[in-house]
VOGU-3710 file (C-alpha; in Angstrom, 3 decimals, decimal comma):
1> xxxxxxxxxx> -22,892/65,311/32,366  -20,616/63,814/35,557  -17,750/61,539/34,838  -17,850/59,304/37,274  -15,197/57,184/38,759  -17,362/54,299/38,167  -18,348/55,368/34,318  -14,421/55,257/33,903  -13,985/51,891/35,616  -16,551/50,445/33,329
11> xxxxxxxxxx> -14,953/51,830/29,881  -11,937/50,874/31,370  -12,783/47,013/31,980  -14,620/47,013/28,937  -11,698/48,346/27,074  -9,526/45,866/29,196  -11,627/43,011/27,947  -11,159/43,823/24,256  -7,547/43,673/25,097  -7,572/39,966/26,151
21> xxxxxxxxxx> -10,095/39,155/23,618  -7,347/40,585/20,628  -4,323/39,122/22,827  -6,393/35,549/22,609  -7,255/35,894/18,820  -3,250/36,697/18,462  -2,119/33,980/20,363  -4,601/31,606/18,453  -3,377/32,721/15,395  -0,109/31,464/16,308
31> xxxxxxxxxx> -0,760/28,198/17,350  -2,791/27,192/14,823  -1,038/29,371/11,777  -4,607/30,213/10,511  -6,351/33,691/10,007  -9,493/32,578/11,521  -10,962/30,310/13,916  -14,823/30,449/13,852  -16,699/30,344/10,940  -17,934/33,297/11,468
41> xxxxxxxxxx> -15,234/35,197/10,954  -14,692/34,679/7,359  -17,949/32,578/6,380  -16,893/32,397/2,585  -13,315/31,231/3,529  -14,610/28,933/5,585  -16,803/26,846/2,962  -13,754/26,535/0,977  -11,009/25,736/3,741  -13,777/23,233/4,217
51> xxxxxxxxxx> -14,028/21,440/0,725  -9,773/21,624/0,704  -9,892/19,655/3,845  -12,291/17,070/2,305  -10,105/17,345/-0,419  -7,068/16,823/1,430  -8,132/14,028/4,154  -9,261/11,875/0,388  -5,595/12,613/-0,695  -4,361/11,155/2,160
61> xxxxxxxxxx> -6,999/8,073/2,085  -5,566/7,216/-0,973  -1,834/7,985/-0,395  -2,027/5,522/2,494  -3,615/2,883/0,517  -0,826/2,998/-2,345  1,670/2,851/0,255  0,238/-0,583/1,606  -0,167/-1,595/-1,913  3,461/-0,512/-2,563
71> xxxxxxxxxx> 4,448/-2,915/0,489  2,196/-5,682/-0,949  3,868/-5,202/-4,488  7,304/-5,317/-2,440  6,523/-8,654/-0,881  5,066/-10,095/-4,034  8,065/-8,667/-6,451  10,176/-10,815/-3,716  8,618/-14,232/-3,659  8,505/-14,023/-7,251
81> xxxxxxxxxx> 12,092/-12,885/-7,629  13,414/-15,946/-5,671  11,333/-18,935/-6,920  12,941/-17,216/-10,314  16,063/-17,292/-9,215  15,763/-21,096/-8,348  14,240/-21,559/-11,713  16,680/-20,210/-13,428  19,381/-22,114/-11,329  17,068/-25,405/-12,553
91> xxxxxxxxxx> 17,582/-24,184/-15,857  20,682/-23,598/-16,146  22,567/-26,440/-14,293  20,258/-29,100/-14,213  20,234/-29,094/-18,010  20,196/-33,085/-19,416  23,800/-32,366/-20,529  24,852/-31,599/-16,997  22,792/-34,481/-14,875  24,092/-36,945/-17,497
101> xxxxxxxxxx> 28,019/-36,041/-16,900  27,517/-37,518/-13,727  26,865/-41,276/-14,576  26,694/-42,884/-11,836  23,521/-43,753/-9,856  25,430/-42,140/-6,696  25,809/-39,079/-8,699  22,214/-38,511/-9,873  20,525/-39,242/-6,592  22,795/-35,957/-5,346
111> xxxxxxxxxx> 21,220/-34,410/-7,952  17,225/-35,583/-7,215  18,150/-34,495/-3,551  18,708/-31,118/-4,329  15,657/-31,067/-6,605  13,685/-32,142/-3,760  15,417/-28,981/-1,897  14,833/-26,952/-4,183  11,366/-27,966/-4,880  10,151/-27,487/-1,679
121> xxxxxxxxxx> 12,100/-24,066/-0,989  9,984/-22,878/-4,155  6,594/-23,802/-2,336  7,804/-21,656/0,618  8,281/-18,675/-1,204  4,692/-19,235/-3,116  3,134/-19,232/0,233  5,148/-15,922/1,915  3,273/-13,238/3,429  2,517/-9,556/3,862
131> xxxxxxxxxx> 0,754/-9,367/7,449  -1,845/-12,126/7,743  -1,864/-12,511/3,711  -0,871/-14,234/1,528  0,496/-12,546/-1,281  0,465/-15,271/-4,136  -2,539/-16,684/-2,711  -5,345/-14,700/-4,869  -8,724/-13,831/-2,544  -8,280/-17,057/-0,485
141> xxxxxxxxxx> -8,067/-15,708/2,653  -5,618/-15,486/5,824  -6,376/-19,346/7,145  -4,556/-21,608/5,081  -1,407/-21,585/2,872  -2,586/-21,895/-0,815  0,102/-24,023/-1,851  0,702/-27,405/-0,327  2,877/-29,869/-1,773  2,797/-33,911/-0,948
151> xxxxxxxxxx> 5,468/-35,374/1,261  6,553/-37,224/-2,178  6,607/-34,153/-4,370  3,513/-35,810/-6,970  0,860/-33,678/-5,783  0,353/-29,842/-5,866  -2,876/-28,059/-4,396  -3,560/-24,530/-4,949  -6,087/-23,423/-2,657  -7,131/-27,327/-2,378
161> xxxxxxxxxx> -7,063/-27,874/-6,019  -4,783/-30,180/-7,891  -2,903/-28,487/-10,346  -2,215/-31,339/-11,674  -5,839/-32,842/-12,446  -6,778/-33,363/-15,948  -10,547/-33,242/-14,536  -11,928/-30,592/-17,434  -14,139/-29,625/-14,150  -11,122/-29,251/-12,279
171> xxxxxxxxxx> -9,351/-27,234/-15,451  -12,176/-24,814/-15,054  -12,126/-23,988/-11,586  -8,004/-23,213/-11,805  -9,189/-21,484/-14,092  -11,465/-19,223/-12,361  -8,610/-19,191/-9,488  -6,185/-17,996/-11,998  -8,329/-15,070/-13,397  -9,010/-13,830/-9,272
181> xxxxxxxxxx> -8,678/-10,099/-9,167  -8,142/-7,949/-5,984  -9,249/-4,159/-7,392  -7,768/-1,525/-5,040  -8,931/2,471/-4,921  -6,127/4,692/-6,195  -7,774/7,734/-7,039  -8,591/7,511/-10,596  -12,324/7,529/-9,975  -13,069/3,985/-9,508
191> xxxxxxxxxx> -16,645/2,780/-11,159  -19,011/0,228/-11,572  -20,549/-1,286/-14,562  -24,129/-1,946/-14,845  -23,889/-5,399/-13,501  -22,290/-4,096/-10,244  -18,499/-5,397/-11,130  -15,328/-3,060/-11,320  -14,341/-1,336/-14,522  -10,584/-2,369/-14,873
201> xxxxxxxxxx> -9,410/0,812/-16,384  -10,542/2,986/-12,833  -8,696/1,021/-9,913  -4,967/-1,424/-9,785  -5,805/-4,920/-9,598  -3,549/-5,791/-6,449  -3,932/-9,749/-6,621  -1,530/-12,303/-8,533  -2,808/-15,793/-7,973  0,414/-17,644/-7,638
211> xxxxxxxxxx> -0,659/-20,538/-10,191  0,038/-17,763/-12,801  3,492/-17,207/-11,919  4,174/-21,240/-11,695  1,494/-23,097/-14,332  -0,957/-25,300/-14,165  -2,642/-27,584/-16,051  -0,814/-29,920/-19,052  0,535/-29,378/-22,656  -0,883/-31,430/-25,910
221> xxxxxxxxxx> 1,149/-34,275/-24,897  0,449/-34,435/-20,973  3,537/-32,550/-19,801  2,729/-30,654/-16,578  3,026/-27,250/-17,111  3,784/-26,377/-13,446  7,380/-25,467/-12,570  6,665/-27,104/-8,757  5,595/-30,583/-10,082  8,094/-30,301/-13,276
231> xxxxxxxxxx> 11,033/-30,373/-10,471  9,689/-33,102/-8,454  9,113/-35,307/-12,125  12,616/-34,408/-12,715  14,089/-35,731/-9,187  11,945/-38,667/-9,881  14,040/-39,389/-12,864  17,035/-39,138/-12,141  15,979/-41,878/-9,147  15,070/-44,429/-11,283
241> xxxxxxxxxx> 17,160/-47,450/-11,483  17,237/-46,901/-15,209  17,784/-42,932/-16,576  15,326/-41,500/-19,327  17,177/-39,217/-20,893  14,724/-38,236/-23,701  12,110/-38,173/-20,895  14,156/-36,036/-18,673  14,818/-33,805/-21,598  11,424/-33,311/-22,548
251> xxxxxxxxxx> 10,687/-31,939/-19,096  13,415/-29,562/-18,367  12,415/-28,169/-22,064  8,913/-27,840/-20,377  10,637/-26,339/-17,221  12,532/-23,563/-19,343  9,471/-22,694/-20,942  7,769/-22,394/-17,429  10,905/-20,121/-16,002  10,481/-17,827/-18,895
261> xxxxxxxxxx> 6,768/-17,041/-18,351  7,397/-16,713/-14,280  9,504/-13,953/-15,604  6,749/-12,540/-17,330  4,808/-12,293/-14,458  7,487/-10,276/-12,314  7,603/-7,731/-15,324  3,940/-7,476/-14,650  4,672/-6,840/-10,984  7,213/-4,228/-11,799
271> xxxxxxxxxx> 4,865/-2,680/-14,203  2,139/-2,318/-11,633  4,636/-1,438/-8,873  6,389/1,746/-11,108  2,641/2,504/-11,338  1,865/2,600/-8,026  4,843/5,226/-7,421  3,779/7,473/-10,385  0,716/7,837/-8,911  2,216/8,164/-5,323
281> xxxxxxxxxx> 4,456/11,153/-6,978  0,831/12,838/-8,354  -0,774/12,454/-5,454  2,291/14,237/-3,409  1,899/16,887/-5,487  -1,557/17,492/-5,077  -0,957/17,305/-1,267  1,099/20,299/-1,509  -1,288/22,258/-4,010  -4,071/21,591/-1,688
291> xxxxxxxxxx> -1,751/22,718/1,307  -1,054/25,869/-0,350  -4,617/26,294/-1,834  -5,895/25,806/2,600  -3,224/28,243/3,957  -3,909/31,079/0,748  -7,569/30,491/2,348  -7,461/30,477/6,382  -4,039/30,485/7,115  -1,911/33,559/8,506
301> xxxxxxxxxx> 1,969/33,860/7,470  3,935/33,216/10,698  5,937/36,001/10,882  2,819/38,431/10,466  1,313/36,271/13,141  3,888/36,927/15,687  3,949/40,424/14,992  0,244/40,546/15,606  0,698/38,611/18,678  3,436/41,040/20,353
311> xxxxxxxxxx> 1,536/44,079/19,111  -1,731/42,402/21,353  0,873/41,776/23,934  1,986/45,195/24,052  -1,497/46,868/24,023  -2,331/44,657/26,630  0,190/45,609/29,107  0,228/49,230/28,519  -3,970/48,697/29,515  -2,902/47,082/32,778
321> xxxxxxxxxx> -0,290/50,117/33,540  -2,943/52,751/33,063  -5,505/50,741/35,414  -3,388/51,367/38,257  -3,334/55,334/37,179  -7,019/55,037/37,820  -8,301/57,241/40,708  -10,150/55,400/43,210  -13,623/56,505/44,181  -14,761/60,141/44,658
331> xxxxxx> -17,329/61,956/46,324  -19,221/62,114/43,104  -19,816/58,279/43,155  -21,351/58,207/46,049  -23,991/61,404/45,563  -24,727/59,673/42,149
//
């Protein structure tokens, strides 16, 4: 059989063109730090790279909600945290001991203004935001503050309500305001009941209508039970011509009461908040399992990737030198 010059410049290219091909799969496995890069390759490590990256892209669904939902706690925790601090201010120095020291008229209107102050700085931290929510404001939407509070401090709406109506109608719609959830996917498998609502136990209830943290409604005796409209009753007081002290008494008794359950209701935001970063914690370490679990499947250490790569290199370039040791055409080719 005759060796041609053209039989060895076809086993050479076709050599040559394995070369690249290797020197390609090298240099992929570089860049992308994984083993393979077609299916193909590796069909049964493929299937499972694949369910790890279904796997991993649902980790990451739900890290990025509880991270929004951490923010949203943050904002809430805050607006909470300062109307409580001006409660507890109320509480402690407009007490009927201390209002009463001061005698004079003079003295107790300074006192009803900073009521008023202080009654409408409340209000403003009931209606702060995270985004275009609001975050006391229950599933009322992005429109329209849900607390708004008359020029003359009487009058209280949440989410166009009174608080302050004794309407049993009205009763039962705060109510139904006050029980608002807002149920948010955290990973633990979040189900329906048979009549189509959430079970509680399977997401994090996100919402916290802000009448809980503040009261509404009346006692037994027809004492507001809202902190907002117990410090306007109070400024009104202490503006009358004539001061009731036993009146005034029985409302800032009313108005401790009130500051002690808005306390409640920031332990319940710090409750759900140290819950949220728990399961941020889990969920971080799942990332990484399913990390390792994805590279232990597809993925290529680096350093053995490199070495593959200069090896490919190297073969490469020692096929180009022996291409130009090639003889050019003979006779032979020609008679062939």
């Amino acid at each position: 059989m005759r060796i041609t010059t053209n039989m060895i410049m076809r086993n050479y290219q076709s050599s040559l063109y394995n070369n690249m091909g290797g020197l390609e799969s090298a240099r992929k496995q570089v860049d992308t730090q994984m083993r393979i890069s077609a299916a193909y390759e590796d069909p049964g490590a493929a299937a499972n790279a694949s369910v790890l990256k279904a796997r991993y892209a649902r980790n990451e669904d739900y890290r990025n909600n509880l991270e929004s939902v951490q923010k949203w706690f943050d904002e809430q925790e805050s607006a909470v945290y300062q109307v409580g601090q001006i409660a507890t201010k109320i509480a402690d120095k407009y007490s009927v001991e201390a209002v009463t020291d001061t005698t004079s008229e003079e003295g107790r209107d300074t006192y009803a203004e900073q009521l008023r102050n202080l009654q409408n700085t409340m209000v403003q931290f009931l209606n702060s935001k995270f985004g275009d929510s609001f975050v006391l404001g229950g599933n009322g939407g992005t429109e329209e503050a849900p607390f708004q509070l008359s020029d003359d401090g009487k009058t209280l709406l949440y989410r166009g309500v009174d608080v302050n109506d004794p309407d049993p109608a009205v009763q039962a719609e705060l109510d139904r305001l006050a029980a608002e959830t807002s149920y948010v996917d955290i990973g633990y498998g979040m189900t329906f009941d048979q009549a189509g609502n959430i079970v509680p136990s399977t997401a994090l209830d996100a919402g916290l209508p802000g009448i809980n943290a503040v009261g509404y409604g009346h006692t037994a005796d027809g004492t507001s039970k809202n902190l907002i409209l117990l410090t306007g009753q109070m400024a009104e007081l202490l503006e009358a011509d004539t001061f009731d002290r036993e009146e005034y008494e029985k409302l800032w008794t009313q108005f401790q009461e009130g500051a002690d359950e808005l306390q409640d209701s920031l332990t319940k935001i710090g409750t759900k908040a140290n819950m949220v970063e728990t399961t941020l914690g889990k969920l971080e370490d799942e990332k990484i399992a399913l990390q390792d679990q994805f590279n232990n499947e597809i993925g290529i250490d680096p350093a053995l990737a490199i070495t593959n790569y200069s090896y490919a290199m190297y073969t490469y370039n020692s096929a180009l030198k022996v291409g130009t040791g090639i003889l050019g055409p003979s006779l032979l080719d020609f008679l062939a």
